[in-house]
C-alpha positions as CSV (number, residue, x, y, z in Angstrom):
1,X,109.9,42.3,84.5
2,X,107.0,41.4,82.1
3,X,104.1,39.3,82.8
4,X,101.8,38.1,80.4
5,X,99.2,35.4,79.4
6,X,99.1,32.5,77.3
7,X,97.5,33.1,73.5
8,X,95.1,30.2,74.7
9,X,93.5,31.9,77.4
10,X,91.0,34.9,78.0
11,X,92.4,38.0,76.3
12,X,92.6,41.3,79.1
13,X,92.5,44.5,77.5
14,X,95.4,46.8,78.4
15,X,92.9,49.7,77.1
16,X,89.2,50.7,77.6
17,X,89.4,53.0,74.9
18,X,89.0,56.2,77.9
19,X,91.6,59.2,77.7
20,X,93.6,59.5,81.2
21,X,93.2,62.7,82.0
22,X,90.3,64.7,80.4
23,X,92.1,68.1,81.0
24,X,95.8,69.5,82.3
25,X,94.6,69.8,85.8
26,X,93.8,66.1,86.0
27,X,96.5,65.6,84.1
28,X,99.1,67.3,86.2
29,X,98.0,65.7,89.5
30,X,98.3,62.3,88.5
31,X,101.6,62.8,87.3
32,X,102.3,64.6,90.3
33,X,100.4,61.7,92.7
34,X,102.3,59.0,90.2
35,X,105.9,60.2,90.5
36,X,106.3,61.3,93.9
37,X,104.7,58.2,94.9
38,X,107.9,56.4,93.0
39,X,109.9,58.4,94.7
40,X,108.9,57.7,97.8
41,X,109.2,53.6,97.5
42,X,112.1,54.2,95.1
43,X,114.4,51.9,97.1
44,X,111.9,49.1,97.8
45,X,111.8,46.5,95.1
46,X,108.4,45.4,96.1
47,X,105.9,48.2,95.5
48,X,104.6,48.7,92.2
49,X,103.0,51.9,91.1
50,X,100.7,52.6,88.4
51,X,99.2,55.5,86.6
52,X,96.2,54.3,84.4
53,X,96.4,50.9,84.4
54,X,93.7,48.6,84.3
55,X,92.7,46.2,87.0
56,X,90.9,43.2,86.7
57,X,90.8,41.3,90.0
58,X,89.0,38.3,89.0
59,X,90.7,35.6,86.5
60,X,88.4,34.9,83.4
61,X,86.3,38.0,83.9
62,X,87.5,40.8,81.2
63,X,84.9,43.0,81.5
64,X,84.9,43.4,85.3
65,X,88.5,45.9,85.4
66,X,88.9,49.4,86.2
67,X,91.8,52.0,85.7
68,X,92.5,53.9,89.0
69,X,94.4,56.8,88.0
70,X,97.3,55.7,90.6
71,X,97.7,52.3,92.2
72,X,100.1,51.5,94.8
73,X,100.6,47.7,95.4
74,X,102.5,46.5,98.6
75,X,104.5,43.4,98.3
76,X,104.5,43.6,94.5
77,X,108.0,43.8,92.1
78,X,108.3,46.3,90.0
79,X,108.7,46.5,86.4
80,X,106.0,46.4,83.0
81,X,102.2,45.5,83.1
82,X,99.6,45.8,80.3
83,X,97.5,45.1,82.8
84,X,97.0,44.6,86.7
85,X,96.1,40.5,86.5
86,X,95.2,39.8,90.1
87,X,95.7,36.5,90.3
88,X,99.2,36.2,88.7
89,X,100.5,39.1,91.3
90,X,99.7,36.5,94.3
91,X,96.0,37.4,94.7
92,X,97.5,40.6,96.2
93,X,94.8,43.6,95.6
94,X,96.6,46.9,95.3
95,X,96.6,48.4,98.8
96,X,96.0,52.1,97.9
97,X,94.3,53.6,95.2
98,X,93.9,57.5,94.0
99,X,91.0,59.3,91.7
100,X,91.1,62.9,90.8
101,X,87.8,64.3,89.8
102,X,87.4,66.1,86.6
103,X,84.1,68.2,85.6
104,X,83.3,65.0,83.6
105,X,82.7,62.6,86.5
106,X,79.8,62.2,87.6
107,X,78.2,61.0,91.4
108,X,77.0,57.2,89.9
109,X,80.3,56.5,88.2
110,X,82.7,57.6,91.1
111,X,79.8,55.7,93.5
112,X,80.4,52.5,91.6
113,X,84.4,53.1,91.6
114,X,84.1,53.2,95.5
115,X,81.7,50.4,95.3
116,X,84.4,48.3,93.0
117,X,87.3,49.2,95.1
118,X,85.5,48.3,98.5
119,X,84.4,44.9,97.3
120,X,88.1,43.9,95.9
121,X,90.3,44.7,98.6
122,X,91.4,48.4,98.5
123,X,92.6,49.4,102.2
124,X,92.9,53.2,101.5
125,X,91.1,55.0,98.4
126,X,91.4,59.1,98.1
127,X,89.4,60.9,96.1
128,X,91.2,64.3,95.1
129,X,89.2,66.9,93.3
130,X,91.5,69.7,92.5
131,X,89.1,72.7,91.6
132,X,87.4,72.4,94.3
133,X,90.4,72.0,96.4
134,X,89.1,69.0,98.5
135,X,90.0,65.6,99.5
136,X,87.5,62.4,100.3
137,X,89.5,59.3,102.5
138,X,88.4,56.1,103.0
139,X,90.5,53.4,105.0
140,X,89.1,50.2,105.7
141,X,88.1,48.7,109.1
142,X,86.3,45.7,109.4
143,X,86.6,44.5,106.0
144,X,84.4,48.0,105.0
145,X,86.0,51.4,103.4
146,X,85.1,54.2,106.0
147,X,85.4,57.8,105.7
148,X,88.8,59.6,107.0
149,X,87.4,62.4,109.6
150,X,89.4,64.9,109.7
151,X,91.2,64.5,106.1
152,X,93.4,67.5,107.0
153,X,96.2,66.3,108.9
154,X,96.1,63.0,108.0
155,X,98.7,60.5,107.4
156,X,98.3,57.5,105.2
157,X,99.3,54.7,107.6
158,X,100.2,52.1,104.4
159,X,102.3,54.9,102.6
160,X,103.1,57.6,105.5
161,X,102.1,60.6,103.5
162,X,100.3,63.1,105.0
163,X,97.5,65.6,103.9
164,X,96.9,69.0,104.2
165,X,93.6,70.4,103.0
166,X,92.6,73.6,103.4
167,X,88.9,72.8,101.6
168,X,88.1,75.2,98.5
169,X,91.0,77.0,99.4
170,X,94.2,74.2,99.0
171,X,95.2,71.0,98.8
172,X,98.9,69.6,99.7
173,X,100.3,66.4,99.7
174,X,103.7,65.0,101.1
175,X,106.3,62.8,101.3
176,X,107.1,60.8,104.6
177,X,110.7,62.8,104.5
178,X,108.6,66.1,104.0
179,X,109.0,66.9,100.7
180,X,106.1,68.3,99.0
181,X,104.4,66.2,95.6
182,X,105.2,68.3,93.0
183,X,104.0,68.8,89.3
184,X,106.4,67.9,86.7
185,X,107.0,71.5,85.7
186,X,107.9,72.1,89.8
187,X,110.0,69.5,89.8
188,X,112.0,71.2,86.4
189,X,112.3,74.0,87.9
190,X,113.8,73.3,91.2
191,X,116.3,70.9,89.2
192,X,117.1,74.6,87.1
193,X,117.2,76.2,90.7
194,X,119.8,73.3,92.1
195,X,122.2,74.0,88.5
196,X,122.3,77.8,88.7
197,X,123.3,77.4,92.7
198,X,125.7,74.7,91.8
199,X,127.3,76.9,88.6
200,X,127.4,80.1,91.3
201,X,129.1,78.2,94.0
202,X,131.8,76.6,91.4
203,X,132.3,79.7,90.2
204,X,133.0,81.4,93.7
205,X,135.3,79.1,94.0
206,X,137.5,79.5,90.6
207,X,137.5,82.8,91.8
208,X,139.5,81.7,94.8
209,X,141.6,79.4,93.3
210,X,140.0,76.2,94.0
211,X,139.3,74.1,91.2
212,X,135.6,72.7,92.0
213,X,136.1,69.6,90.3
214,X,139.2,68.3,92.9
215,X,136.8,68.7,95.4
């Protein structure tokens, strides 16, 4: 799927220029947030996710847009973006969005991320900041984001996964089957794990006459 506007019109930006990530850490927890988030609505046709991508939720304004480092968006196919254009994905906000804090943050920009999400629709916003090993919910009630008290334990209601922080000690994420997010290097290796079992087992098996691949 590929949308996309007309030569004629306003021009939106599919870049502000900004790095993703500004180091691994960042980087691996998006990735992480970003692909176990696709696997989760894998087999629902209408739930877009997005790493990077900029928003803009208002048609002929391109400067008022922001990147959330992972967007889910309920009701929405999935397929290619440049860019989030509210109004040709039915008005539809994205429901849940994710930022992970890096040391070059700072308190007025994430203030005016919570600020832009709040005022545009976002029903659930999480703040993840991975070396300090905390987690900042909001879910909205009453048309306002409030604060998730306790954030340990808690389970998205819009995407059923559920939080375990352990603050400046550990934060967990996972999957409404269970499953642990993983990096991309965790996921690698547990792929490697799976082939070495499977090679073992086949070759118990040769050892007792069964071929494996009649099986």
């Amino acid at each position: 799927m590929s949308l996309s506007v007309s030569s004629t019109e306003i021009e939106y930006p599919s870049s502000d220029g900004q790095p993703m990530a500004e180091n691994t850490l960042q980087f691996e927890w998006i990735v992480a947030l970003k692909g176990s988030l696709d696997r989760v609505f894998r087999n629902d046709p209408n739930v877009f996710v997005a790493g990077d991508l900029l928003w803009y939720p208002v048609q002929g304004n391109n400067k008022l847009r922001t990147p959330p480092d992972v967007m889910v968006a309920i009701g929405r196919p999935k397929g290619y973006r440049g860019s989030y254009l509210q109004w040709l994905e039915d008005n539809i906000a994205p429901q849940v969005v994710f930022e992970v804090l890096s040391p070059g943050n700072r308190a007025g920009e994430m203030t005016r991320k919570y600020e832009f999400y709040n005022t545009y629709g976002v029903q659930e916003y999480y703040l993840i900041d991975p070396d300090a090993f905390t987690v900042d919910g909001w879910t909205q009630r009453s048309g306002v984001l409030k604060a998730v008290e306790p954030i340990d334990g808690w389970t998205s209601p819009l995407l059923g996964i559920r939080f375990q922080v352990s603050q400046g000690e550990q934060v967990k994420l996972f999957q409404p089957d269970g499953l642990p997010f993983l990096t991309y290097s965790e996921v690698v290796a547990e792929l490697d794990d799976s082939r070495q079992l499977a090679e073992r087992l086949a070759a118990k098996l040769r050892e007792l006459g069964v071929d494996p691949s009649q099986l």
